[in-house]
Every structure is written in structure tokens, then in C-alpha cells.
C-alpha positions in Angstrom: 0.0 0.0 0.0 1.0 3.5 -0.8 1.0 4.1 2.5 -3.1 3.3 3.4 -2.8 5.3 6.9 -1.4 8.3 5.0 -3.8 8.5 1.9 -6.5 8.5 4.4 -5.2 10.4 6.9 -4.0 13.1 4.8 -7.6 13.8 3.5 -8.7 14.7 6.9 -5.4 16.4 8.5 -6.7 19.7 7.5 -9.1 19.5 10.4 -6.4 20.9 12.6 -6.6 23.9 11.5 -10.4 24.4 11.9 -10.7 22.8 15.3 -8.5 24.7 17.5 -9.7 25.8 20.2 -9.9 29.1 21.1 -7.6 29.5 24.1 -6.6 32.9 25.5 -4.4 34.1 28.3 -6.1 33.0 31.6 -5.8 35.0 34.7 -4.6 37.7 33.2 -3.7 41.0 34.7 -4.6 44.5 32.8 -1.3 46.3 31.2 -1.1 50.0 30.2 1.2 50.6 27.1 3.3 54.1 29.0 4.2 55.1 25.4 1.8 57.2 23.4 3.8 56.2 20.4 3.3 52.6 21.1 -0.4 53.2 22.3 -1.4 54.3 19.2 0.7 51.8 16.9 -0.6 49.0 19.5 -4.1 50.6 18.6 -3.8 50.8 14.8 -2.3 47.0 14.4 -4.9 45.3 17.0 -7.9 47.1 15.3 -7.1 45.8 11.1 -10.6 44.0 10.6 -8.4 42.5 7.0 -6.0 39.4 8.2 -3.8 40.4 6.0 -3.0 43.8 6.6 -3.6 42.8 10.5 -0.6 40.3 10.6 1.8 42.7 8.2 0.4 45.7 10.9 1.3 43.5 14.0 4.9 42.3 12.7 5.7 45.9 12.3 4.9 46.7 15.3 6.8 43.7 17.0 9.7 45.2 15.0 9.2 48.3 16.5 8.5 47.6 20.2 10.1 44.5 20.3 10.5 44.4 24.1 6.8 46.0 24.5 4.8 44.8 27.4 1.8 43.7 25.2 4.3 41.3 23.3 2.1 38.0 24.4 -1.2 39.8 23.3 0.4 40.7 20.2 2.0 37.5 19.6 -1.7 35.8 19.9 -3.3 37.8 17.7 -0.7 37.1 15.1 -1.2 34.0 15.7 -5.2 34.6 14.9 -4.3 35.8 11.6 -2.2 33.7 9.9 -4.6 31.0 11.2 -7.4 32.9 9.4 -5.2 32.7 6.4 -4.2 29.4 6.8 -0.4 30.7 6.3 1.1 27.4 8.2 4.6 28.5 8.5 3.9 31.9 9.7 1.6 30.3 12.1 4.0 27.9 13.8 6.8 30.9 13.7 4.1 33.1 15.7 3.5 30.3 18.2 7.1 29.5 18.5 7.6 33.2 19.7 4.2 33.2 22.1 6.2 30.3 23.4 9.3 31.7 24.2 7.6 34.4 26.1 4.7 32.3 27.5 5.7 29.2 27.8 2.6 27.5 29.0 0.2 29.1 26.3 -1.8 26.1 25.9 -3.2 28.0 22.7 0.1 28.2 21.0 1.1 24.6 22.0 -2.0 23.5 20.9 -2.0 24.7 17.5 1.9 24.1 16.8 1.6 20.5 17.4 -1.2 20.4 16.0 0.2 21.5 12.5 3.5 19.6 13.5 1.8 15.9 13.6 0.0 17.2 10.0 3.6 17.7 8.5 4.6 14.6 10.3 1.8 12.7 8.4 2.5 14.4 5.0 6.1 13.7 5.5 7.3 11.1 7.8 10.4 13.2 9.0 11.3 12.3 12.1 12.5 15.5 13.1 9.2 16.9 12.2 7.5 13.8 14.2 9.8 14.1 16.7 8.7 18.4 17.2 5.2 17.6 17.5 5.5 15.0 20.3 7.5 17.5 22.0 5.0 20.0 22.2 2.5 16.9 22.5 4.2 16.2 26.3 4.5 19.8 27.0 1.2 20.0 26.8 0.1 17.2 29.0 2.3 18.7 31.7 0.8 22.4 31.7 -0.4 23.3 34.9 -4.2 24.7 34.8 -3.9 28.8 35.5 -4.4 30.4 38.1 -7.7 32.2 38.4 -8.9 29.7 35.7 -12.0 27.8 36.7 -12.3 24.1 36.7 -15.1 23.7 34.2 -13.2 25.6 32.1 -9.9 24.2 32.2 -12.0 20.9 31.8 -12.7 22.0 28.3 -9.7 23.0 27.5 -8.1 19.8 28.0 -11.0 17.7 26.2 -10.5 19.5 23.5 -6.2 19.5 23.5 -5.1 16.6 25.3 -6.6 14.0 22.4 -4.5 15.6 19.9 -1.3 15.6 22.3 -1.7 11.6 22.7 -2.1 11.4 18.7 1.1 13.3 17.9 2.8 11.2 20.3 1.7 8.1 19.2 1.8 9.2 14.9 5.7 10.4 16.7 6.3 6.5 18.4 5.3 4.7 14.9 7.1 7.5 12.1 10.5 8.2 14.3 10.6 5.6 17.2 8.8 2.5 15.7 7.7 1.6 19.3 4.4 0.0 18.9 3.9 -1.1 21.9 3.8 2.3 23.3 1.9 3.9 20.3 -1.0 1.7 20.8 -1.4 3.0 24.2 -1.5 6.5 23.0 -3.8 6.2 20.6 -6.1 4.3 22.9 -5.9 6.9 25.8 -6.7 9.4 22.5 -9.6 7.8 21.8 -10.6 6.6 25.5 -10.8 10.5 25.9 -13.6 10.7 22.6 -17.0 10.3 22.6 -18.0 7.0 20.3 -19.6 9.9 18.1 -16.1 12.0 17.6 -14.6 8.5 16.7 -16.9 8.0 13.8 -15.4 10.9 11.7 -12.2 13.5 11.7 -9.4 12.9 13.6 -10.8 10.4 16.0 -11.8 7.7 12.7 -8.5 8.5 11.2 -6.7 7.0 14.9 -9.0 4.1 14.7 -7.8 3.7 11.2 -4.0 4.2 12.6 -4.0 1.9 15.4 -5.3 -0.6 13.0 -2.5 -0.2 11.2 0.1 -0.3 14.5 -1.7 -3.6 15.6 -0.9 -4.7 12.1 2.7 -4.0 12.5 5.3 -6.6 12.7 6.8 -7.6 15.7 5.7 -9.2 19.7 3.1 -5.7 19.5 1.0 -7.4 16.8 -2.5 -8.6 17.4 -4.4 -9.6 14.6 -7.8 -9.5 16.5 -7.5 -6.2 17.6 -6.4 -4.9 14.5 -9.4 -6.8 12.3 -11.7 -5.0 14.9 -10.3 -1.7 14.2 -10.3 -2.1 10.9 -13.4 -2.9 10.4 -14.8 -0.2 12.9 -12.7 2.4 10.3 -14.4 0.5 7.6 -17.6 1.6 9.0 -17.1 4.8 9.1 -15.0 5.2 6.7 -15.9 7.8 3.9 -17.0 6.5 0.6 -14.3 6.8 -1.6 -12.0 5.7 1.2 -14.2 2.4 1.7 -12.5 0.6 -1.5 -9.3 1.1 0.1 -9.7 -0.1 3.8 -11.3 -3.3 2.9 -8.6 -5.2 1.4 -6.9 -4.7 4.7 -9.8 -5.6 6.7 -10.3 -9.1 4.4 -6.4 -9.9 4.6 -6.0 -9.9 8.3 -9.2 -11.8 9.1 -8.5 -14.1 6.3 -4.7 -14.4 7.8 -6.2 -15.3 11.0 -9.4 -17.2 10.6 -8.5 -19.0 7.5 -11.4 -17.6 5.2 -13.8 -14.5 5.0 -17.3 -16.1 6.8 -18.2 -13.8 9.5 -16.4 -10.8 8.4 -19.8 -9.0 8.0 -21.0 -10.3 11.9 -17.5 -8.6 12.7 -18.4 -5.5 11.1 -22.0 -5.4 12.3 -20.6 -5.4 15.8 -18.0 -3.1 15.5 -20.9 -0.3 14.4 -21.8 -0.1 18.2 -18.5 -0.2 20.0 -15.2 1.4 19.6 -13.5 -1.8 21.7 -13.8 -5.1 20.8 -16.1 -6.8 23.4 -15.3 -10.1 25.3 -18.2 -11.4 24.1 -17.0 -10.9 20.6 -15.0 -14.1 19.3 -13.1 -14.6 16.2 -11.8 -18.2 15.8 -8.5 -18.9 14.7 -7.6 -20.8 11.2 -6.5 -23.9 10.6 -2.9 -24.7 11.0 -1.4 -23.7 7.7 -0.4 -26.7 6.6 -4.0 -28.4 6.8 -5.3 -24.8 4.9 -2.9 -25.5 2.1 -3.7 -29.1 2.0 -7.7 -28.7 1.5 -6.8 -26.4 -0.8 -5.1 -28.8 -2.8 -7.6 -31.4 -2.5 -10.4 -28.7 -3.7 -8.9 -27.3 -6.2 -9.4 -28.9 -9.8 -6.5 -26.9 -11.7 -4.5 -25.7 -9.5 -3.1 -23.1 -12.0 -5.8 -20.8 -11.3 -4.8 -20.1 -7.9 -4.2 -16.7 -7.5 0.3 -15.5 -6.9 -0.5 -15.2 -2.8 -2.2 -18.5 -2.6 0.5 -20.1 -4.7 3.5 -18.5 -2.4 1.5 -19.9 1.0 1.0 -23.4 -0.3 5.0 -23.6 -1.7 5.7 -21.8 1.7 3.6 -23.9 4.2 2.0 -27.2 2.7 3.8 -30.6 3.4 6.5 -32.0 0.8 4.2 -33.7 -0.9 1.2 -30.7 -1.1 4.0 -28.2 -2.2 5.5 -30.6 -4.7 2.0 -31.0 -6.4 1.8 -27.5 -7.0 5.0 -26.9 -8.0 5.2 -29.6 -11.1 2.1 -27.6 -12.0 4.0 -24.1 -12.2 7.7 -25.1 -13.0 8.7 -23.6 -16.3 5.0 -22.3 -16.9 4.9 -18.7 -17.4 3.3 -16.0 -15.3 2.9 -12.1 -14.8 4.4 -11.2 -11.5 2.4 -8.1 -10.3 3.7 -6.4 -7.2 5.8 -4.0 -6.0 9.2 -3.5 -6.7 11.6 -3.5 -3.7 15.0 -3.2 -5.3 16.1 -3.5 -8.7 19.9 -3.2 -8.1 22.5 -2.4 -11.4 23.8 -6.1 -10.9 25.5 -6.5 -14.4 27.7 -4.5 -17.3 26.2 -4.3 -21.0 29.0 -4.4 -23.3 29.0 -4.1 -26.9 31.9 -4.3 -28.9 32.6 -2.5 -31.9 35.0 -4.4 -34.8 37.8 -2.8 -37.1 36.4 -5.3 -39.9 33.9 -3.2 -41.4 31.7 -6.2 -42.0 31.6 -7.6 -38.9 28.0 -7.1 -37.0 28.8 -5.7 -33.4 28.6 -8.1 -30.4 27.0 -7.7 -27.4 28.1 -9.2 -24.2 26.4 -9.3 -20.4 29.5 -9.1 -17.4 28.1 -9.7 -13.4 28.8 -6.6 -11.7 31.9 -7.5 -8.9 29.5 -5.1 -6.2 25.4 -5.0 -7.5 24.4 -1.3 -6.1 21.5 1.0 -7.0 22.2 2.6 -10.4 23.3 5.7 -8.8 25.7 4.3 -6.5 27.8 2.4 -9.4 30.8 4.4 -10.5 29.8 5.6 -14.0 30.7 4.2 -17.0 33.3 5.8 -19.5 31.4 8.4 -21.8 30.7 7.7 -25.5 34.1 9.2 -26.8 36.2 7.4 -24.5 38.7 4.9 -25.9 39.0 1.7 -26.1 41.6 1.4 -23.2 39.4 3.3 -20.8 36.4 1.0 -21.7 38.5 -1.9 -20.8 40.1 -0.4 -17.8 36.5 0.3 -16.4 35.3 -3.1 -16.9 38.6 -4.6 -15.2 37.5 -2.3 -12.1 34.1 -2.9 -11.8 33.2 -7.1 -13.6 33.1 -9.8 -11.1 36.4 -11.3 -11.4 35.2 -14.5 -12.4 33.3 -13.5 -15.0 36.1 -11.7 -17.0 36.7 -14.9 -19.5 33.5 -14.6 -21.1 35.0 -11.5 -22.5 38.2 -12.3 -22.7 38.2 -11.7 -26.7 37.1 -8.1 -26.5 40.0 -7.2 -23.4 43.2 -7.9 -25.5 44.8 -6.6 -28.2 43.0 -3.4 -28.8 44.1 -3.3 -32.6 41.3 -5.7 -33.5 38.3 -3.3 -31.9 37.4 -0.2 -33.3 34.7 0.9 -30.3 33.8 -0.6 -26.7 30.5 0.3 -25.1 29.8 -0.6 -21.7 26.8 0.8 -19.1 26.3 -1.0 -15.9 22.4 -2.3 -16.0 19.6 -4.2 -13.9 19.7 -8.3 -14.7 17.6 -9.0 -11.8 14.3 -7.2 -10.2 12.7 -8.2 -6.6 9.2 -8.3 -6.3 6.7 -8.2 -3.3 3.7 -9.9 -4.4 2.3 -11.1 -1.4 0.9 -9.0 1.5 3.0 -9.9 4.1 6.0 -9.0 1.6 4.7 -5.8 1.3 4.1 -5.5 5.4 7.9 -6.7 5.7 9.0 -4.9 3.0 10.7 -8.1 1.8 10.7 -9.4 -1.6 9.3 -13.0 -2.1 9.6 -13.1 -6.3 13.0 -12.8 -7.6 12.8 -12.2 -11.6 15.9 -12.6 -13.7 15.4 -11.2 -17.2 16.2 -12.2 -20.2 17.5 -9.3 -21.5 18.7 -6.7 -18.9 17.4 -3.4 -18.6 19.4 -0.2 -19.1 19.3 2.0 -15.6 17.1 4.7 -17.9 14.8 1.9 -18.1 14.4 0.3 -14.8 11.8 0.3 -11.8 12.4 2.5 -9.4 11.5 0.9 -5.9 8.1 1.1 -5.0 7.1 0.5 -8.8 3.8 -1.3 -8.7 3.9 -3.6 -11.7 -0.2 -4.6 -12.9 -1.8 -6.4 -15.8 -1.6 -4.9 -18.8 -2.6 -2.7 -20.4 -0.6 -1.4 -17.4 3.0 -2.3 -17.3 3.7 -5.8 -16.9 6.6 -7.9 -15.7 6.4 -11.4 -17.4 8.9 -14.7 -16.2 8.8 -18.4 -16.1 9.1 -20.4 -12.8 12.5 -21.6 -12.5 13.1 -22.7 -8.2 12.0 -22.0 -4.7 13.0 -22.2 -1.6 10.9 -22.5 1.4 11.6 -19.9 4.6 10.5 -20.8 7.9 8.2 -18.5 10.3 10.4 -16.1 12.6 9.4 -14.6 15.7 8.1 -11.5 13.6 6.9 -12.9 10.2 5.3 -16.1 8.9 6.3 -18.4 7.0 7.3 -17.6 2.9 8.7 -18.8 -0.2 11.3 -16.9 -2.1 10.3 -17.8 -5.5 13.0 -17.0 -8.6 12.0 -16.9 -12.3 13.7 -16.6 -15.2 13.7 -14.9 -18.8 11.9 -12.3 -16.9 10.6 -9.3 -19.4 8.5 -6.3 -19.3 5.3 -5.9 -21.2 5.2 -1.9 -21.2 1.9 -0.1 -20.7 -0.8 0.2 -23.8 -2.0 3.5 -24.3 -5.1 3.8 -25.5 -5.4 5.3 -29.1 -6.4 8.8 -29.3 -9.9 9.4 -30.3 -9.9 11.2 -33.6 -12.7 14.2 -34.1 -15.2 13.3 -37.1 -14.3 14.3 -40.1 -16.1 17.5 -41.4 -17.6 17.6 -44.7 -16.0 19.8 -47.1 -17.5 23.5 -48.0 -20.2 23.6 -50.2 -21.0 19.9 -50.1 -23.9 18.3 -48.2 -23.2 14.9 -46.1 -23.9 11.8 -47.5 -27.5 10.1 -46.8 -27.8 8.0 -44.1 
């Protein structure tokens, strides 16, 4: 997925900006500006009805009076107008001053990590993620003011300290990848919502999140609670969103109770409640290998099992299930849709040039000595380089043993009248699977037939499709079996070979209907 939690959560993290509470100064005293001069350019900023010309009127007079003893009221109603222009960087630069001279403006913390966790889920930086769960824990710890009643300060908090625990948590998955600890957030976030304020903004995208953190490999996954929540974010989940939360939802259950029957009981239930109750069961699969093996027994031809269901049974049914299946596929060939998680420069295309004009030129393939991403590999000699350099290069850079195969082309350099040589991509790794793509591991290895120039190649994260998309063809060569971990299941690295690339159709342009020529009528019809 390209990224599920962000696509969704992205199309809601505008919110922050609307909700904020509005949080003045509390307790308060009166202050008199002793300067006329000030007075009156205090007067003439605060009083701009326009945002615009309030916020250029108010840095002024910050540049002016920059020690004034209004500063902090100043300061928030800067803050007021860039968040009425929705200018975000002028907005956290405001806060960021309020803070330095108030440091326990709940407004300004508020608002700042607010807009901190929506960079954090735009972007993923961990600095950025790291800022807003700063702010996040300053905000928990804020004493209530002095003067400030405690009905008041009661609202302030419902409405702050859900969006502290978010950043915290969205901070524990992006930067710290503690899961453990980030499912607690998100749980005292939305322990602190009504069920209604769970159902839509920021409290359905955290359902949807801590979905995702159950999800999440390692001793902090629970498949239960993260079919609940995914289906509760199902539920509730906008329209167009819908389409993409359900193939979630349907994997895990599937991964843990062997088959989609009672999904829909699942999701009836979690309409009412935002935690799973105890009296909610959902009953564990079969063990793998008896899955695969009714499978196999159920399945007339087992060719049109789909690439997932292929890689469990070769990864999890007995020798005797898995060898059924795999005289089926070995040397058949198959498209390999999924995403592309590296596609190193692994070998050197060579094509050599001879002085006998009648000679056709001859191509050659060389193992790179140290496969790297196409950037990484030192570059190849440019077109007008000799034939020495050429050679040098591919001394420097082949794998050692596989210099013989060339050994007719790195002699005598009389005989050649050009070398070419560009390092290119022999081999691309596939996740097919969704637990590949959970673990960011590649379970289909494809070895071309012809390999492609760097120019041409996937760059990671290249989802390959059916055409008329593009579409990476190969033929079923081995496989190897990898037992369960601690943190993933068990899988099968699968390797094809004469791998190739069907590129994407385009569909023919429409051409307009031709227009009868001047003076001449259109035929009958």
C-alpha cells in the first residue's frame, strides 16, 4: 500500500486547523502601554478588521516595540491571523515566539503540534514527528492557571489533550517504531472521545491508525485487535476511502481465521462499539499446513490459484502438497504483479565495436563485482572514450570470475574499433504477497532475459499490474521454502527466469469526425 494510513489520513489532517480551540491568556492581569507612540501603533495594528493587513500591521509593530509589554497579546493575535489565512509557516513561527515568552500558552502549543503531527503525516520526518510529540508532552504537563475555573480548564483539555496523545503516538510509529507504546497513546486518544467523535475527523483516522500499529510486525501485533479496528474504520470510513480499507480488513481476518465467513457479523458489531467486546470471538484458522492441503484437495486446476495462494501453499504445505503444486508451475509462465523493492544495477552491457567493417557488433552481459542502485555504481566511461578506458572500467568494476567470457574483446585493442559498456539491472525483486509488502521483503526474484538499461528500470516502489498497465512477465525456474520467525510467517522466495516487461498500452487517441468539405452536403444515411 502507498501508504493506506497516510492516503486516508491526509484527507482529513486539515481538520487541525479548523478545530482549534480558542484559548486565551487565563488570569490575566490589565497592562497599560506608558508610550503614546506605542499606544497608538498597538491601537492601529490590534484594530485591522483585514487578516492580511492585521498580521503585516502586527509584525511591524513587533519590529518596533520588540521588548513591548503587550508582546504575548500581540503575539496571539498574530497567531489569529495567519490561522485565518491558513499561512502554516507563519503560524508555527508566531506560536514559537508566544512560546518563548509564555511558555505555557496552551493555545500556542496546541495549534503548533497540531500542525507539527500534519507535517509529520505528510512527510514522515522524524525530526518533524519528533517536534510535535515535543509540544504533545509539553502540553500534557501544563499546569491549569491560576484564576482559571475548573469547568473551564476541563474544556480546554477535552479539547487539547486528544491531539497531544495522537502526535505522540503518529511520533512513536514515524520516528521511534515503538508499537507497543503507540497503541497505548492512541487508545488513551480515543478513550478521551465520545464514540460519536470517533466516527469521523481525527478520532476515525486513529481508529484507522491503530489498526494499522496492531498490524505492524513484531511481539506488538495482534491480529484480533487490528481486524476490529479495521473494520470499525471501515464503517465509518468515507466513501471513496471504503475501496481502500477493505482489502486490509479481508487480509488480516482471512490471515487469521482461514477464510472470509463472518467478516460481515464482525463488522455489524463493530458499528456499536469502539473496543472489541469479550463477548465478541473470532476463531483462529486452521494450521497452515491443513489450509494448504484442502486447498489442494479442492482445487481442480490448480493453475488458477491466484500468486499469494500459490506462495502460501509452496511456503507452508507438506512436501508432498507443495511438490504437487510446483510440477504444476515449474517452467510455466506467469505475470508477477507487485511491488518493486530493489532493482539493483547487478550486471555491465558491453557491446563491442570491430575494425572489420563487415563484422555485425557483439553484445556481451558481465556480473557486476558489487550489484548497487544505479546511482551508487561508479559511472561508465562516456561515448568518446577509448577503447583502453572502456576496458580499464570493466577490469575495475566485472566480477572477477566472469572476465573470461570476455576475454576476446580485453586484449589486443588493434582488432576493436569501439567498446560500449553501461552498468544495468539483470535482476528485479518483487513483493507480491501481502505480508512481503508488510515486511518490505521481496518474495519473487525475476531474472530477465535481457537486462534493462538503468534509464529503463523500476524505481522501488514501482507497482507492476496487468496490462494494459505495465507488466513484468517470467517463467518459474526454483524455490526455496523460509520458515516463520518470531516476527513474520512463513514464505517462499520464489526466482523466475527470462523475466521481461510488457510496457503499458495507451489507448489510441480518439480522432474528431471528419467534417464535410464546403459547399458539399453529407452523404444520406
Amino acid at each position: 500500500m502507498k501508504k493506506l494510513v497516510l492516503a486516508s489520513a491526509m484527507a482529513l489532517a486539515s481538520i487541525c486547523l479548523v478545530t482549534a480551540p480558542t484559548l486565551r491568556a487565563q488570569g490575566s492581569d490589565q497592562i497599560t502601554i506608558q508610550n503614546p507612540a506605542e499606544f497608538n501603533a498597538y491601537q492601529q495594528a490590534s484594530s485591522q478588521t483585514d487578516p492580511t493587513a492585521k498580521a503585516a500591521a502586527l509584525e511591524d509593530f513587533l519590529k518596533t516595540y520588540p521588548q513591548t509589554v503587550v508582546k504575548k497579546a500581540v503575539l496571539e493575535d498574530l497567531m489569529g491571523a495567519y490561522q485565518q489565512l491558513g499561512k502554516v509557516d507563519e503560524l508555527l513561527s508566531a506560536g514559537s515566539r508566544l512560546l518563548q515568552v509564555d511558555p505555557n500558552n496552551m493555545h500556542a502549543i496546541y495549534v503548533s503540534a497540531a500542525l507539527k503531527k500534519s507535517q509529520c503525516l505528510k512527510s514522515s520526518e522524524a525530526q518533524v514527528c519528533d517536534d510535535a510529540a515535543a509540544l504533545a508532552q509539553k502540553g500534557l504537563t501544563v499546569p491549569k492557571p491560576e484564576g482559571t475555573a475548573d469547568a473551564d480548564w476541563k474544556k480546554m483539555t477535552d479539547a487539547t489533550y486528544p491531539v497531544f496523545h495522537s502526535a505522540i503516538a503518529l511520533d512513536l510509529v514515524n520516528s521511534k517504531k515503538d508499537y507497543k507504546a503507540a497503541i497505548d497513546e492512541y487508545k488513551k486518544e480515543l478513550m478521551m472521545m465520545t464514540p460519536q467523535q470517533t466516527q469521523t475527523g481525527q478520532g476515525w483516522v486513529d481508529t484507522l491508525q491503530l489498526a494499522e500499529t496492531y498490524a505492524k510486525p513484531g511481539p506488538s501485533r495482534d491480529e484480533i485487535q487490528a481486524v476490529w479496528f479495521y473494520a470499525r474504520a471501515w464503517d465509518y470510513a468515507p466513501a471513496a476511502l471504503k475501496a481502500q480499507i477493505e482489502p486490509r480488513l479481508e487480509y488480516w481476518y482471512k490471515h487469521y481465521h482461514g477464510g472470509l465467513d463472518g467478516l460481515d457479523a464482525i463488522k455489524t458489531a463493530a458499528q456499536s462499539s469502539l473496543f472489541k467486546p469479550d463477548s465478541v470471538e473470532l476463531k483462529p484458522a486452521p494450521k497452515p499446513d491443513e489450509v494448504v492441503h484442502n486447498v489442494i484437495q479442492q482445487t481442480p486446476d490448480l493453475k488458477t490459484l491466484n500468486l499469494e495462494d500459490k506462495e502460501f501453499i509452496l511456503a507452508n504445505g507438506n512436501k508432498d502438497d507443495a511438490q504437487k503444486l510446483w510440477t504444476v508451475l515449474q517452467n510455466q509462465a506467469t505475470p508477477v504483479p507487485g511491488s518493486v523493492m530493489e532493482a539493483p544495477a547487478n550486471v555491465l552491457k558491453i557491446t563491442a565495436i570491430s575494425t572489420v567493417a563487415t563484422a555485425k557488433p557483439k553484445d556481451y552481459v558481465v556480473k557486476l563485482a558489487t550489484p548497487a542502485a544505479c546511482a551508487a555504481v561508479p559511472p561508465a566511461p562516456g561515448a568518446t572514450a577509448g577503447v583502453k578506458a572502456v576496458q580499464d572500467y570493466i577490469n575495475a568494476n566485472a566480477d572477477k570470475s566472469d572476465l573470461a567470457s570476455v576475454s576476446d574483446i580485453m586484449g589486443d585493442t588493434a582488432k576493436i574499433k569501439k567498446l560500449e559498456v553501461a552498468p544495468a539491472v539483470g535482476t528485479i525483486k518483487v513483493a507480491v504477497t501481502q505480508d512481503a509488502k508488510v515486511n518490505n521483503a521481496p518474495d519473487f526474484i525475476v531474472n530477465l532475459k535481457e537486462p534493462l538499461s538503468c534509464k529503463e528500470a523500476p524505481a522501488v516502489g514501482f507497482e507492476y499490474k496487468l496490462q494494459p498497465a505495465d507488466e513484468l512477465d517470467a517463467t518459474y525456474d526454483t524455490y526455496t521454502p523460509v520458515a516463520a520467525t518470531a516476527t513474520r510467517a512463513a514464505t517462499a522466495q520464489i526466482v523466475l527466469r527470462d523475466g521481461f516487461v510488457q510496457t503499458e498500452k495507451k489507448a489510441a487517441p480518439k480522432r474528431p469526425a471528419a467534417k464535410p468539405a464546403a459547399g458539399r452536403r453529407p452523404a444520406a444515411r
